[in-house]
N, C-alpha and C positions, 0 to 999 in steps of 0.2 A: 666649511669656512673656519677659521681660525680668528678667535674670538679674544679680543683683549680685556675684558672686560671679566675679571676671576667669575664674575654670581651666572654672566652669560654662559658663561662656560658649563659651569654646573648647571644651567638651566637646559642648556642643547644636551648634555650628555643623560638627565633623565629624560628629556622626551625623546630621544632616539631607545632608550631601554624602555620607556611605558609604548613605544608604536612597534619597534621590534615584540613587545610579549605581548600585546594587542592581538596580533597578525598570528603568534604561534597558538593562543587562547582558542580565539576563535576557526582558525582553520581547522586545528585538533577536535573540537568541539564538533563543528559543522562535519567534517568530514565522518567522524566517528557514529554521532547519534542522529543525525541526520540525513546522509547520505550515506553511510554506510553499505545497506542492503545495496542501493544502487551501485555504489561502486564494485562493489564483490559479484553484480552478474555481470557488468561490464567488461572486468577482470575476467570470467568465465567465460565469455565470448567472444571477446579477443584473443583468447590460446585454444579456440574451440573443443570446450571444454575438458582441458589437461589442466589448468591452472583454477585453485581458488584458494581465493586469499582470508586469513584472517582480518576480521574490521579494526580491529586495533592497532596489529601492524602495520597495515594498509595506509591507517588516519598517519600514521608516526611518520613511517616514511615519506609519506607524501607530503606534510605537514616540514621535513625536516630539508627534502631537496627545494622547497621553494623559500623556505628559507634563508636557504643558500643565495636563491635567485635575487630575494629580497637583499642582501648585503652587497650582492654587487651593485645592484643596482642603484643603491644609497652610494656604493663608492664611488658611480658615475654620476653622480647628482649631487656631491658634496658644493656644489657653489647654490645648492638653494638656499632662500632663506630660512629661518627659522620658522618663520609661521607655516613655511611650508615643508617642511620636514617630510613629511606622512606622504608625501605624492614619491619618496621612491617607493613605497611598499604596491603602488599601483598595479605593476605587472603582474608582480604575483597571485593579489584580489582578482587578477581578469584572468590570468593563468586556470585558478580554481574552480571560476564560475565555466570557464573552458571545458575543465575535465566534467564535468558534471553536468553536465548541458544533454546528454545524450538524451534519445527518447526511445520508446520501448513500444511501438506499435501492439509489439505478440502476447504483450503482457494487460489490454485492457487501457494502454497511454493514449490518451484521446488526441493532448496537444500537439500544436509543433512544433517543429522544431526552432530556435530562434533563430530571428532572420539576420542577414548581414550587417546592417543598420541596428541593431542592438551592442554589434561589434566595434561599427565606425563610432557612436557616438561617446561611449568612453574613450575612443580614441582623441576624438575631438575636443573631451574635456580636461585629456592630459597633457594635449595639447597648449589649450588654455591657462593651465597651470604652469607651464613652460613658460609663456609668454610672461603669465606675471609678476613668476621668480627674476626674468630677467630684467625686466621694468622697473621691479622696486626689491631691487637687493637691501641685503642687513647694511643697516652703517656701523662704522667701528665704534658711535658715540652708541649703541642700543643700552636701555637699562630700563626693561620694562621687566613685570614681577612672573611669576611665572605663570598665572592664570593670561596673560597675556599673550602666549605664546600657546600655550597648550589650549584653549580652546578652538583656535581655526583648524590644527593637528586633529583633536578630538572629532570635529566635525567631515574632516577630511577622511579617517579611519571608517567613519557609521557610513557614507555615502559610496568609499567604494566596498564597504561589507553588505549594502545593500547593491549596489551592485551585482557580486559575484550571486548574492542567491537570485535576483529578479532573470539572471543567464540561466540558472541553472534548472535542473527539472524538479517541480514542486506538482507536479500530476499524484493527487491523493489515491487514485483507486491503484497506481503502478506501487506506489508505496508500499499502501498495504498489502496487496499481494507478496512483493518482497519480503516484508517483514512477517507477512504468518507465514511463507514457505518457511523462513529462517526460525522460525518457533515450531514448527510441523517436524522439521529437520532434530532437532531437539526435544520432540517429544512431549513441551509442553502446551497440550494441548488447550488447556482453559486460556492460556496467551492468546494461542492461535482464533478462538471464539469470540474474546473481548475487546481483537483487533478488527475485527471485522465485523464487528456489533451492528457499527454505526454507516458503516462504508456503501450508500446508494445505488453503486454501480459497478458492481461487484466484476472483475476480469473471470473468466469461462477458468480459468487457472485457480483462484480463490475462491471462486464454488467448490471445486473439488475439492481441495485443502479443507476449505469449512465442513466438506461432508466426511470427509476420513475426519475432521477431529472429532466430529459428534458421535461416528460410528465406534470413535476408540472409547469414548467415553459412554457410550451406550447409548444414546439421546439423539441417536439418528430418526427415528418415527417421534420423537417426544418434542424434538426444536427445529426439526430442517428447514418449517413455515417460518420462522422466525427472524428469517434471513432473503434477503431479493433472492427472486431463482429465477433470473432472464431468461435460462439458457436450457429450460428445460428437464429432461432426462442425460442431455448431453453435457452438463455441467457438474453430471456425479461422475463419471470419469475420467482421467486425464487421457489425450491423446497422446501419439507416441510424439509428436516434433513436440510436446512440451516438456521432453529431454536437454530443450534450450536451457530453463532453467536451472539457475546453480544447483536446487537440489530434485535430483532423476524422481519427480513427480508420478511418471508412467512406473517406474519401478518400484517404489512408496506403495502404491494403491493396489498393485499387483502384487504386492509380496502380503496389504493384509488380505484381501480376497482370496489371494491363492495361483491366479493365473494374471497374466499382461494383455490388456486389451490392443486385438490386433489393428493395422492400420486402415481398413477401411470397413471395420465393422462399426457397425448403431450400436450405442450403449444398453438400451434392452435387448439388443437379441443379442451380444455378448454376455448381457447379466442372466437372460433365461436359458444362454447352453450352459455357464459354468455353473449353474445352480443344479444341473443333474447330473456333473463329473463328481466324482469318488473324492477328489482335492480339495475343493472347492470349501471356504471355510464359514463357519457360522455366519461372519456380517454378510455375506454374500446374498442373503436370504431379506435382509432388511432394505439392501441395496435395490435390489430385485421391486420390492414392493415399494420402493422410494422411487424409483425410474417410473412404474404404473402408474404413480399420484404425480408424478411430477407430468406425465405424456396426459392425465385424467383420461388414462382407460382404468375407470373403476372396478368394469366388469374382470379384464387380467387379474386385477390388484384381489378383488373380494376371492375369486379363485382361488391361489394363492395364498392368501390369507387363513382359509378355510381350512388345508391343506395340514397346516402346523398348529392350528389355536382354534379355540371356540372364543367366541364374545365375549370379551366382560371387560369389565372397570377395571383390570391388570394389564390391559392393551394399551400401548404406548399411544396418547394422547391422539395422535395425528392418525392414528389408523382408527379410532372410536368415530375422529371426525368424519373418517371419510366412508367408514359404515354406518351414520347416518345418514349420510345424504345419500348413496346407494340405496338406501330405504325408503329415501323420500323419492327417491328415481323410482323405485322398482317395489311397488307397495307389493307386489307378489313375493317378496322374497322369505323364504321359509324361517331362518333362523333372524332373530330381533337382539340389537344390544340392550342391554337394561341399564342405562345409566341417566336417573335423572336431573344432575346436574347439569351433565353436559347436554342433553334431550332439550332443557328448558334455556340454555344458549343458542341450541339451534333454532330454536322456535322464535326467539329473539331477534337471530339476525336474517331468519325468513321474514319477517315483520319490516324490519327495515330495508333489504333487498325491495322488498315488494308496497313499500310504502309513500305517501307523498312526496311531492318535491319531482326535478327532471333526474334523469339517469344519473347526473353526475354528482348532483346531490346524496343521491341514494346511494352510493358508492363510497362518498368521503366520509357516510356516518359511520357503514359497513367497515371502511378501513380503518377509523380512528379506533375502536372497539373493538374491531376482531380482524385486525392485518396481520394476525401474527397466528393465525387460522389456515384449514386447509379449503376451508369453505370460501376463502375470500382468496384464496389463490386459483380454487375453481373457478368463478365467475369474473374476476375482474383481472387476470391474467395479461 
């Protein structure tokens, strides 16, 4: 609208430059460090898998054609009012939340996908804003200050930025997976550990990830308890379809092992033939005895174990634990660890296993104090 009013004037032309960098701030932002990983396996999915993109360029460009989208769409909207400035930038806000909406079943994404009705209603309330541009247009007498104008704008900018994210997919455990594949991929593995410190529900894809970063770093027997293990033994290797992934997972695991686990073999009896091939590389041997603790056949594991080491306090944490309680299984058993720090924690949380209260109690004491144990991954599994 063409404004006679000189201050009007300069008042419409900064709040079309504060909603236009509004739109450019935040879509760059969101897209980038928030959506990022999501969008780059989406990008690898959709060109099955010939195409991935960097997240940068990715945020830019895509940040840069809606952009576009946004200027037209202000040029067809030029009879709004002023208060209502910020409802052309609407398409674009739903455009975003559009692209980003996807959900990721293969990846541990629990949600759904959104329904129709998350789509009609912003339509309906652009609708509405329609209606009230028309209703109460600018008059030529306006000469209101500029906080006048810019806060209904302001308020209109946060509702469709809430918008695009409440479309979009915010499933925490698909993230994370993304994001430590994208750390795994890179090599930095303590990223990859601290991303997934906290993550409850860990996808069968980011167990694996989580156990090659421990194995790179050595602290596969000393922290793998340390972490949910839903999924077993079969959680230490990646299967082959999780090649979906932007980064070749099954080739990753297989190139530190030494061999590619085939497509319908069980993860221990893949980790017990490559453990007696000539190729077959050092982790392979830890992997092996992490697959036994993770299935609790202890009897495999202590075999094994045997095999390479004698007992003592130089053995990675989670296998001291788990030749204790063999010991407390199998009071015949010849050879004894000597460690009595860890002896008088077992004897601790035998105590409390086996102490008052109903089962579930005795279990929340056991988890609060030693969850992060192989002893409480035995039992409360």
């Amino acid at each position: 609208m063409n404004y006679f009013n000189p201050h009007i004037r300069l008042v419409a032309r900064r709040i079309s430059i504060l909603c236009a960098a509004f739109f450019v701030v935040f879509s760059y932002l969101y897209l980038y460090f928030f959506q990022g990983d999501l969008m780059t396996q989406v990008h690898f999915q959709l060109s099955d898998g010939e195409f991935n993109t960097h997240a940068a360029l990715s945020a830019a460009l895509c940040t840069l054609l809606l952009f576009l989208v946004g200027l037209f769409c202000i040029r067809l909207l030029h009879w709004l009012p002023l208060r209502l400035m910020a409802t052309g930038w609407f398409f674009p806000f739903l455009i975003l939340g559009w692209l980003t909406h996807w959900r990721l079943p293969q990846f541990g994404d629990s949600g759904a996908s959104p329904s129709w009705l998350l789509f009609v209603f912003p339509l309906l309330f652009f609708a509405l804003l329609i209606v009230l541009g028309r209703a109460f247009p600018d008059s030529s007498k306006e000469n209101g200050t500029f906080a006048t104008y810019a806060w209904p704008n302001a308020l209109l900018l946060v509702l469709f930025a809430s918008m695009t994210i409440g479309l979009s997919n915010t499933d925490a455990s698909v993230h994370t997976t993304l994001r430590s594949a994208r750390y795994l991929s890179q090599q930095r593995y303590e990223k990859v550990l601290s991303a997934a410190r906290h993550e409850p529900a860990p996808s069968r894809q980011l167990s694996a990830i989580v156990s090659m970063a421990l194995s790179e770093t050595g602290q596969l027997g000393e922290r793998l308890f340390s972490y949910p293990q839903p999924y077993g033994s079969e959680g230490l290797i990646p299967q082959l379809s999780d090649t979906a992934l932007f980064v070749n997972l099954p080739y990753a695991v297989g190139h530190h092992l030494g061999y590619v686990r085939g497509g319908h073999t069980s993860a221990d009896f893949f980790l017990e033939v490559i453990n007696q091939k000539p190729k077959a590389r050092p982790a392979s041997r830890d992997y092996l005895l992490s697959a036994y603790l993770l299935d609790r056949n202890l009897d495999g594991f202590y075999s094994v174990l045997l095999q390479g080491d004698s007992l003592s306090v130089n053995l990675p944490r989670h296998y001291r634990e788990a030749s204790l309680l063999y010991q407390q299984l199998y009071p015949q058993t010849e050879e004894i660890l000597e460690d009595s720090l860890l002896s008088a924690d077992f004897k601790d949380f035998l105590a409390m296993l086996n102490g008052e209260g109903s089962a579930q109690e005795r279990e929340m004491r056991c988890r609060r104090r030693y969850g992060n144990t192989y002893w409480c991954y035995f039992y409360f599994r």
